[in-house]
Rosetta silent file (secondary structure, phi, psi, omega in degrees, C-alpha in Angstrom):
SEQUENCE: XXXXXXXXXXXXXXXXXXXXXXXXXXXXXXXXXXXXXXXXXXXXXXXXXXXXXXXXXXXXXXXXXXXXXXXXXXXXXXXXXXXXXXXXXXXXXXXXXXXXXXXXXXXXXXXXXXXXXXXXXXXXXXXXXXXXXXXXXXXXXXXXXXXXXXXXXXXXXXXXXXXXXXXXXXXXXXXXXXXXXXXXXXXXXXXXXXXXXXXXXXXXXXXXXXXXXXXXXXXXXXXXXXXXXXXXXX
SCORE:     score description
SCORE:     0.000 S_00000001
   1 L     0.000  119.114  166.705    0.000    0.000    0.000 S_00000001
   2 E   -92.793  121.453  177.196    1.304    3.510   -1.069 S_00000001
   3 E  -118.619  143.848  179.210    0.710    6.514    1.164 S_00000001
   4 E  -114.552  147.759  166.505    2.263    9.921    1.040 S_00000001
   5 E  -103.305  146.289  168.500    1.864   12.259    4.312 S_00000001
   6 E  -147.145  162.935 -173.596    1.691   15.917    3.200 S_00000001
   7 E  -140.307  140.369  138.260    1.567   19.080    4.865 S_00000001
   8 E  -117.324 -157.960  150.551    1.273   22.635    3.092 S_00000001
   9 E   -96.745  106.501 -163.835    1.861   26.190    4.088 S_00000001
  10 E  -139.580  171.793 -167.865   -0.272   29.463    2.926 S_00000001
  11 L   -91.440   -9.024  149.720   -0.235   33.021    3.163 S_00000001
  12 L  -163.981 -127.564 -144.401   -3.005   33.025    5.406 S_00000001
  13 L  -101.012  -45.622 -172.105   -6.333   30.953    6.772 S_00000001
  14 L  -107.996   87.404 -171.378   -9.076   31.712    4.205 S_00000001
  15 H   -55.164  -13.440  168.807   -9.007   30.164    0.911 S_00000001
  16 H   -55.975   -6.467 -134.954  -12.178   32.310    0.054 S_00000001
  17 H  -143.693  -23.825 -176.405  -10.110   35.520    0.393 S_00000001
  18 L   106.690    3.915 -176.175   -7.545   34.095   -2.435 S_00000001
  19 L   -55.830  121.419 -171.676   -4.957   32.807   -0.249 S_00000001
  20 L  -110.201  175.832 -160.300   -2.327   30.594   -1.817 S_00000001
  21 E  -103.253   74.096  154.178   -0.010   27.404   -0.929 S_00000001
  22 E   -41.183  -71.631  168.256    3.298   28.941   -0.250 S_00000001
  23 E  -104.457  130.328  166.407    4.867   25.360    0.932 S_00000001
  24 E  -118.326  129.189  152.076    4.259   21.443    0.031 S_00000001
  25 E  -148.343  134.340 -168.697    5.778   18.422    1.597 S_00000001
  26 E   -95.617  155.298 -155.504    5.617   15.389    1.231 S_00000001
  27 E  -167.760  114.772 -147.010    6.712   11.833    2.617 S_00000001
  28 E  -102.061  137.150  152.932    6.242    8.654    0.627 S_00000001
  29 E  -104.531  112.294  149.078    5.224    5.374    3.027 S_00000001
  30 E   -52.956   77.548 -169.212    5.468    1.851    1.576 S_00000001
  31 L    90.376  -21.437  176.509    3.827   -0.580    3.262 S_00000001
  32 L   112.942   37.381 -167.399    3.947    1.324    6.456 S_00000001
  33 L  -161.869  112.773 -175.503    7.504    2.141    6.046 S_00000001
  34 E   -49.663  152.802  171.003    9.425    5.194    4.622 S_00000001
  35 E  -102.181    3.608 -155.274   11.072    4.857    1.082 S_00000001
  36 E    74.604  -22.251  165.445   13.117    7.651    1.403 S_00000001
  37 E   -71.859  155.041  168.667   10.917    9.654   -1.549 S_00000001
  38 E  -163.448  162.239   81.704    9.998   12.934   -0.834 S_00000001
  39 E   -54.736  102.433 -164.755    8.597   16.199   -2.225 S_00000001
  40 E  -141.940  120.457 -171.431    9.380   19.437   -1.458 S_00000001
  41 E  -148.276  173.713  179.726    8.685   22.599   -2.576 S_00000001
  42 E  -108.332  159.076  174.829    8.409   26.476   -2.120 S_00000001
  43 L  -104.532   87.204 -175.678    6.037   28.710   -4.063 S_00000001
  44 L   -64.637  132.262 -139.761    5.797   32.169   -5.027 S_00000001
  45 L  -112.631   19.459 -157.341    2.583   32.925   -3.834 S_00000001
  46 L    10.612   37.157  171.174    2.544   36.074   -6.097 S_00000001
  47 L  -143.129  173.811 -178.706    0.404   38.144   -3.003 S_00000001
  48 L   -95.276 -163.885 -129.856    1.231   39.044    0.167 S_00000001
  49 L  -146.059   80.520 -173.131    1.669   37.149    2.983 S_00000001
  50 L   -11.807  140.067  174.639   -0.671   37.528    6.119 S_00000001
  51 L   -78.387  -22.473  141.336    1.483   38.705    9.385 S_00000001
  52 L   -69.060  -33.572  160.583    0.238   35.779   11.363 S_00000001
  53 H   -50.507  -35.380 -174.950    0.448   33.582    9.021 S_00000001
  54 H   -98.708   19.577  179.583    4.224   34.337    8.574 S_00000001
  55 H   -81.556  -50.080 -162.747    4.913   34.378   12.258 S_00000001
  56 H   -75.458  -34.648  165.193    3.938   30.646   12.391 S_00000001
  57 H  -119.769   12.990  153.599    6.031   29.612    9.241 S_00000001
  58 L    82.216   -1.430 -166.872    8.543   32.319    8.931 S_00000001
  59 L   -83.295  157.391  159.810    8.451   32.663    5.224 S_00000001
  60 L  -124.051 -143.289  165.404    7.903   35.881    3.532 S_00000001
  61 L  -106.789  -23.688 -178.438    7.006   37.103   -0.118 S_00000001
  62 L   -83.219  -14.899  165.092   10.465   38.665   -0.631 S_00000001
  63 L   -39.783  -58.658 -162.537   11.726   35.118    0.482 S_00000001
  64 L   -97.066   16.048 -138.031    9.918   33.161   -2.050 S_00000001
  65 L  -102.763  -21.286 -165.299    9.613   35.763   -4.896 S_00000001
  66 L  -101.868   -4.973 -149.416   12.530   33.786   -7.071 S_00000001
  67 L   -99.766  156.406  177.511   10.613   30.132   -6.161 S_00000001
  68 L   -73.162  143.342  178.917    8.314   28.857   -9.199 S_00000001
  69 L   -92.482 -175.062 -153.057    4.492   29.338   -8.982 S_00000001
  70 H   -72.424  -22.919  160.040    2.349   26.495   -8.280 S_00000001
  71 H   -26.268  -70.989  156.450    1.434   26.662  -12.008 S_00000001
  72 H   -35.228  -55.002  172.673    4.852   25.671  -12.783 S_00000001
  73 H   -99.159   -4.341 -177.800    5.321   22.460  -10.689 S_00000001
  74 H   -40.664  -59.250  164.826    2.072   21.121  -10.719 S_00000001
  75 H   -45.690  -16.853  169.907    2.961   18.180  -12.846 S_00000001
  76 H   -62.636  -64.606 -155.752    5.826   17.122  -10.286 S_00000001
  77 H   -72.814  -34.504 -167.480    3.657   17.478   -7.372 S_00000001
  78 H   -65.772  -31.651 -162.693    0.175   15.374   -9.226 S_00000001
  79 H   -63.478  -29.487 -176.189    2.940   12.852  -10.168 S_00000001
  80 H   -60.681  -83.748 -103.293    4.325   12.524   -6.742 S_00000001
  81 H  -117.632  -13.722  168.641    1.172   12.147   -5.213 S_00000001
  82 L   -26.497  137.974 -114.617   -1.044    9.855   -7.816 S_00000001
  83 L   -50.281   51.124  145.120   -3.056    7.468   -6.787 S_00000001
  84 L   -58.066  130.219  161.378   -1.586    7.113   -3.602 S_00000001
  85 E   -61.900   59.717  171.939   -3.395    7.362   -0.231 S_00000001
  86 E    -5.851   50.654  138.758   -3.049   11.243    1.552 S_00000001
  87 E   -18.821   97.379  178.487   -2.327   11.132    5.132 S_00000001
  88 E  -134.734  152.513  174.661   -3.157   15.167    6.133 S_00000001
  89 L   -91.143  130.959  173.968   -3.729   16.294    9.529 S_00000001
  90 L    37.744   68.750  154.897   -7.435   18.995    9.214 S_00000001
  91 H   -64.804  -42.457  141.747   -7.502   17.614    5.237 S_00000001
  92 H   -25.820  -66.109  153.906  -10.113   19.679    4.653 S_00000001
  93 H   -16.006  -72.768 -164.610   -7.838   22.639    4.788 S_00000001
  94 H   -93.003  -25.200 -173.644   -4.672   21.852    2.852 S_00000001
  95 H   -71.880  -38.573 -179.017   -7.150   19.470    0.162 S_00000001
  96 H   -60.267  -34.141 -175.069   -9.357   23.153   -0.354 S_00000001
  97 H   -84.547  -42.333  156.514   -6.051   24.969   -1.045 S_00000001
  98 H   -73.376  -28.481  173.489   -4.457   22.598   -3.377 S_00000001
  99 H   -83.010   -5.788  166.684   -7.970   22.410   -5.320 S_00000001
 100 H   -77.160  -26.570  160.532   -8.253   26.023   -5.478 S_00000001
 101 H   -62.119  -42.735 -175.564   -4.707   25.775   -7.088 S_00000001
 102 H   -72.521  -26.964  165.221   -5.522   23.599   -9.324 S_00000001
 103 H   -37.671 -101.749 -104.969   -8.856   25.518  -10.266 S_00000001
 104 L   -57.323  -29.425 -156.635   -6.222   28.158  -11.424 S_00000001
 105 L  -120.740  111.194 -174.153   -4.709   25.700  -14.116 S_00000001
 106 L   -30.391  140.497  169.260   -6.850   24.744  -17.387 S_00000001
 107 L    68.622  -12.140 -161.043   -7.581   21.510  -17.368 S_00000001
 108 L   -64.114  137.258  173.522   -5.956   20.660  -14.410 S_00000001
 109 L  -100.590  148.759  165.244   -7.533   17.584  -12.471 S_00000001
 110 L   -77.670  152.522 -165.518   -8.592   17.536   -8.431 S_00000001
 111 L   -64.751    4.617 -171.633   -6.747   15.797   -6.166 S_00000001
 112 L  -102.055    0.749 -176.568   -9.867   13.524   -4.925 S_00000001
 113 L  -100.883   11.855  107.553   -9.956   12.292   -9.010 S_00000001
 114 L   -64.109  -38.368 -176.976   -6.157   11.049   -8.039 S_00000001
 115 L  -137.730  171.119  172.886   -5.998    9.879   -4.234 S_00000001
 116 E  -110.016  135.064 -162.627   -7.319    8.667   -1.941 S_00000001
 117 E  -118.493  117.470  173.942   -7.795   10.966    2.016 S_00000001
 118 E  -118.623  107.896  162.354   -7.208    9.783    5.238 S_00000001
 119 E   -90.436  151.654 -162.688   -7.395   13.071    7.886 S_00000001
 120 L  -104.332  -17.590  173.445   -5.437   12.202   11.052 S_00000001
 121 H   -55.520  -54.487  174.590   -7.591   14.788   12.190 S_00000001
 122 H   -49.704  -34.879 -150.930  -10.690   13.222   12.134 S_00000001
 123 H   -92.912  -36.471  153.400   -9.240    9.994   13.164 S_00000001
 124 H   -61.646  -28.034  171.144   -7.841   11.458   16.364 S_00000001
 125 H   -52.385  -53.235 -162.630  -11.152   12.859   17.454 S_00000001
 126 H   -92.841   -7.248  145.134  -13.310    9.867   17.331 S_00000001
 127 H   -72.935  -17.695  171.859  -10.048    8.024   19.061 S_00000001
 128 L  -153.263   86.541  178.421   -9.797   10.415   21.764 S_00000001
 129 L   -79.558  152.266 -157.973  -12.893   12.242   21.741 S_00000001
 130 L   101.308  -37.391 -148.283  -12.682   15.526   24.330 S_00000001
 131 L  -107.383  159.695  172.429   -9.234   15.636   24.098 S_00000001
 132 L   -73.460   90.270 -153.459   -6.841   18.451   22.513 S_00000001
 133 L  -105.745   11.717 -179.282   -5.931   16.216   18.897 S_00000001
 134 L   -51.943  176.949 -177.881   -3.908   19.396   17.142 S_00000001
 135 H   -70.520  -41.225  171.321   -0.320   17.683   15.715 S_00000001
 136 H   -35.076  -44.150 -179.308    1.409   19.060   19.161 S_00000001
 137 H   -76.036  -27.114  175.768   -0.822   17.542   21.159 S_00000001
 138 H   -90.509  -12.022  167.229   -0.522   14.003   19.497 S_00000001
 139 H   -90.129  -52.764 -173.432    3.278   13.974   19.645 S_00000001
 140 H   -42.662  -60.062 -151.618    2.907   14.573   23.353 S_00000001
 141 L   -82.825   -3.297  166.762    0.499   12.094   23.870 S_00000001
 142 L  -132.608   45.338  176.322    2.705    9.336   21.747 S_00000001
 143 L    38.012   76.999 -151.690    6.063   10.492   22.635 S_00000001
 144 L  -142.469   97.774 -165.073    6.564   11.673   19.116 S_00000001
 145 L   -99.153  144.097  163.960    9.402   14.323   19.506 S_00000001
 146 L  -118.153   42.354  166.990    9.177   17.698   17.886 S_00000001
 147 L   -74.876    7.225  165.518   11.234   19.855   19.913 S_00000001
 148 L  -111.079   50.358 -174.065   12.892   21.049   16.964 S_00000001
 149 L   -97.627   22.854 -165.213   10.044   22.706   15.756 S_00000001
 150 L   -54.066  -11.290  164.377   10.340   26.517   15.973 S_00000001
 151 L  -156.475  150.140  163.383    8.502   27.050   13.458 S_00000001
 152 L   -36.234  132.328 -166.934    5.891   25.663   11.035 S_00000001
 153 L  -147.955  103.559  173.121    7.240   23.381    7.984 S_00000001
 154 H   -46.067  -41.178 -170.819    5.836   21.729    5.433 S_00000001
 155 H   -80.903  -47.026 -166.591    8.260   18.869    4.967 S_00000001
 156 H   -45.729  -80.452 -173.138    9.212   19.027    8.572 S_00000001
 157 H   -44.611  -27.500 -169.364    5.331   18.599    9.948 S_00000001
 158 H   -67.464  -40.553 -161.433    4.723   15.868    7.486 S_00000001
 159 H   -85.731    5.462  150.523    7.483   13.630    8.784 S_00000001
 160 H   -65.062  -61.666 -150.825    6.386   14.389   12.521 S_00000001
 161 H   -58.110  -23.609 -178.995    2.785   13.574   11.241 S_00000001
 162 H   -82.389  -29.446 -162.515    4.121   10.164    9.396 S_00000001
 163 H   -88.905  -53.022  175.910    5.737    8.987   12.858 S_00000001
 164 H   -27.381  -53.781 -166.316    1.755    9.802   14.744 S_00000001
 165 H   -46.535  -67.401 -163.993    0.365    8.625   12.101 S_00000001
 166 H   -64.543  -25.143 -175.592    1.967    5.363   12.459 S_00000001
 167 H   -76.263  -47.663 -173.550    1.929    5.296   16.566 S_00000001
 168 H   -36.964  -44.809 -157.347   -2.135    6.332   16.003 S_00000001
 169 L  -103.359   28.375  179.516   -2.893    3.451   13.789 S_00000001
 170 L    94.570  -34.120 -152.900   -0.824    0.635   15.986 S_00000001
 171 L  -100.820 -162.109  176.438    2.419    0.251   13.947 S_00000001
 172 L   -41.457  137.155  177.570    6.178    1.338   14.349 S_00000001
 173 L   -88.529   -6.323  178.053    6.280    4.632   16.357 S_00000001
 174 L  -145.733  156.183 -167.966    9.803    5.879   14.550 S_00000001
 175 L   -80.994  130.116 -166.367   10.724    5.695   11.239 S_00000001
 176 L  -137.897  150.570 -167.035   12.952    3.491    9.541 S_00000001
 177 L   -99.028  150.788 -168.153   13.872    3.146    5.947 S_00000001
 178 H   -44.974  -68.461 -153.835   13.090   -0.610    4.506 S_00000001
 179 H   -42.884  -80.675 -157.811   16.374   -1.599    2.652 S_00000001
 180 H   -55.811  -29.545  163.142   18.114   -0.677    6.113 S_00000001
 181 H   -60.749  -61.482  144.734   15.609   -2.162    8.266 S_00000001
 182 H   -20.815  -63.993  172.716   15.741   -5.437    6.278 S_00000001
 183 H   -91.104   23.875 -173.404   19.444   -5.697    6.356 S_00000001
 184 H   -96.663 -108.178 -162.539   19.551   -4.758   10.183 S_00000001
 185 H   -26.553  -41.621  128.265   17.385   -7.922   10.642 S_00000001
 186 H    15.615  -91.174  174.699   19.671  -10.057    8.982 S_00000001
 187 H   -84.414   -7.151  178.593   22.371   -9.292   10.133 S_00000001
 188 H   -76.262  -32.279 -174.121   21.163   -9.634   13.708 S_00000001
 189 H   -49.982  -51.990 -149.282   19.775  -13.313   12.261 S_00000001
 190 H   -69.543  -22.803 -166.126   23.064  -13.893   11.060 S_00000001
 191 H   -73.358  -41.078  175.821   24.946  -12.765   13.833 S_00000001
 192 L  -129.082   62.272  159.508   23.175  -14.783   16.863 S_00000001
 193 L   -51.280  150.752 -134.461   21.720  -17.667   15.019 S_00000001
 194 L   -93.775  166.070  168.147   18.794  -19.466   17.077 S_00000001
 195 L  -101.614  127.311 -178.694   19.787  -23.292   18.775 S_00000001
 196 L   -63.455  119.829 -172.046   17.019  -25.622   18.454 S_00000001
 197 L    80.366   16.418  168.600   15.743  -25.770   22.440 S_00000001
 198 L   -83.730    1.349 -162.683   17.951  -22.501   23.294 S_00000001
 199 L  -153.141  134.614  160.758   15.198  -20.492   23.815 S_00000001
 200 L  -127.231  145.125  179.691   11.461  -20.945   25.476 S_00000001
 201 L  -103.661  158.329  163.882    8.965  -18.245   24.321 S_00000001
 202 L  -128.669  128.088  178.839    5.783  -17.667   26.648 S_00000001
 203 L   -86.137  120.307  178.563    3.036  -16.880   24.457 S_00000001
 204 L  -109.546  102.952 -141.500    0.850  -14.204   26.532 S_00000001
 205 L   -83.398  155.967  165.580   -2.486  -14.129   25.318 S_00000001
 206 L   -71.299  137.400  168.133   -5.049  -11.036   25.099 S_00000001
 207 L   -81.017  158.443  162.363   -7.638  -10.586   28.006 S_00000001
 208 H   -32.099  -61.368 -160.208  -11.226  -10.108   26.993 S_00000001
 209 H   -60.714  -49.526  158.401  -11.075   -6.834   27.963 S_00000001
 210 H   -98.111   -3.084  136.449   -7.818   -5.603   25.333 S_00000001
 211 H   -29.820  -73.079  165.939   -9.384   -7.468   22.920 S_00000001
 212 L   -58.473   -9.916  175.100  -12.402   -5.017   23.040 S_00000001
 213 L   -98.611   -6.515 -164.061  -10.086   -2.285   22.965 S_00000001
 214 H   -87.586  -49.613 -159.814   -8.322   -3.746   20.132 S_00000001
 215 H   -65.045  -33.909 -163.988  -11.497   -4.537   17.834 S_00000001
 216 H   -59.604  -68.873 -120.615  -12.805   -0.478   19.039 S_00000001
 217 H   -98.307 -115.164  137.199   -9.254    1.051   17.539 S_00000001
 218 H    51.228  -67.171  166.688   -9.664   -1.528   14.587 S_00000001
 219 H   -47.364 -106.956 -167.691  -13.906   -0.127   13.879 S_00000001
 220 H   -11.031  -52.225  145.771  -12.392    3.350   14.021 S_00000001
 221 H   -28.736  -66.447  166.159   -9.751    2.842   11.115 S_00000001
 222 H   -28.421  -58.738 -160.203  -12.267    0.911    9.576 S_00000001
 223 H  -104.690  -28.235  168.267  -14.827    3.767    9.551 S_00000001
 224 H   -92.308   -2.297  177.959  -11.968    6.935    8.669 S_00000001
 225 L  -108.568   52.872 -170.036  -10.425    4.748    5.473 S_00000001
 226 L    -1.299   82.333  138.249  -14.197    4.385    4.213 S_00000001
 227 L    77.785   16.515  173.757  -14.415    0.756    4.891 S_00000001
 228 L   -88.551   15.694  169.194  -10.926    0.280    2.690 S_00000001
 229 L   -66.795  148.208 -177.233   -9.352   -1.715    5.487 S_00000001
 230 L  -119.624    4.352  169.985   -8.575   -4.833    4.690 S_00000001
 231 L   -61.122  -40.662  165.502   -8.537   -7.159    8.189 S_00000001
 232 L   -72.925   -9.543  176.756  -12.193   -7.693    8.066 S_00000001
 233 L   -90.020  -11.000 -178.758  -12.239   -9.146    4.824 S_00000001
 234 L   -62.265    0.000    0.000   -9.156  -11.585    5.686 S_00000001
């Protein structure tokens, strides 16, 4: 299964008001596992640049004024991201702002006629309904660290949002790239090969009780991937 996490960046809150996509980045998962792909790019947003908005990601318009407009890379960015599955944190948001770009450009197709959207937003609410589920709040609560976050980043937040993502949904909590992950296992095989009767495992079974907690977290997936999970059909 191919997923990309993406994050962008804009010049301010309200795509109604004309507000453009200043930063994209992107973070290709395999399988549940980085590849190493990425996409990343800046934008000339040819307007200016809200003053809160550029507090939070530091960019400005004489910054980007040399960077290509979104016109310009679009074909990079559809290619990157093609029929791939969209991991976005508030998807709504960053999906309205790339389809308002793409409005801009004749012919141009929307990104739900290309991917498929999983918001992490959504998915933290109805897992911890009540609770504070911004991206800050979700590295805290799954030891995910971003202290080297001073400011808002497109590439940067996706590849926090790729390690949540993965703690949210059950799997590895830090990121590892396959190839090296593969020949790390390996070589650990090779290095302390097993003795037949060197080892007793104790198999510790689920109680009733994390079962039901299992099957809950399992429904929830289930119900933010529209039903495209595939453990109830095994």
């Amino acid at each position: 299964m191919r997923q990309v996490v993406l994050d962008t960046e804009t010049t301010g809150l309200e795509v109604e008001l004309k507000h453009r996509v200043i930063e994209i980045g992107c973070i290709e998962l395999v399988n549940r596992r980085l590849t190493g792909r990425t996409y990343h790019q800046y934008l000339n947003p040819e307007r200016d640049i809200d003053e809160g908005a550029q507090q939070v990601h530091g960019l400005s318009r004489e910054t980007l004024a040399k960077e290509p407009t979104f016109s310009q890379v679009h074909p990079q960015f559809l290619e990157f991201v093609r029929d791939a599955e969209l991991i976005i944190h508030n998807a709504p948001f960053d999906v309205a702002f790339l389809n308002a770009e793409l409005a801009r450009i004749e012919n141009a197709q929307r990104l739900g006629d290309l991917c498929r959207v999983l918001d992490t937003l959504a998915l933290a609410r109805q897992m911890h309904p009540g609770q504070r589920n911004n991206l800050d709040a979700l590295c805290k609560r799954y030891s995910v660290d971003n202290s080297h976050r001073d400011f808002h980043g497109a590439l940067l937040d996706a590849r926090i949002l790729a390690e949540v993502y993965l703690a949210m949904t059950g799997g590895q909590a830090k990121l590892t790239l396959s190839a090296e992950s593969d020949t790390a296992r390996s070589r650990a095989r090779q290095a302390a090969p097993m003795r037949e009767g060197s080892m007793h495992l104790t198999v510790i079974h689920a109680s009733e009780g994390e079962m039901a907690e299992h099957n809950l977290v399992l429904a929830l997936l289930d119900k933010a991937s529209g039903g495209q999970t595939v453990w109830r059909k095994l």
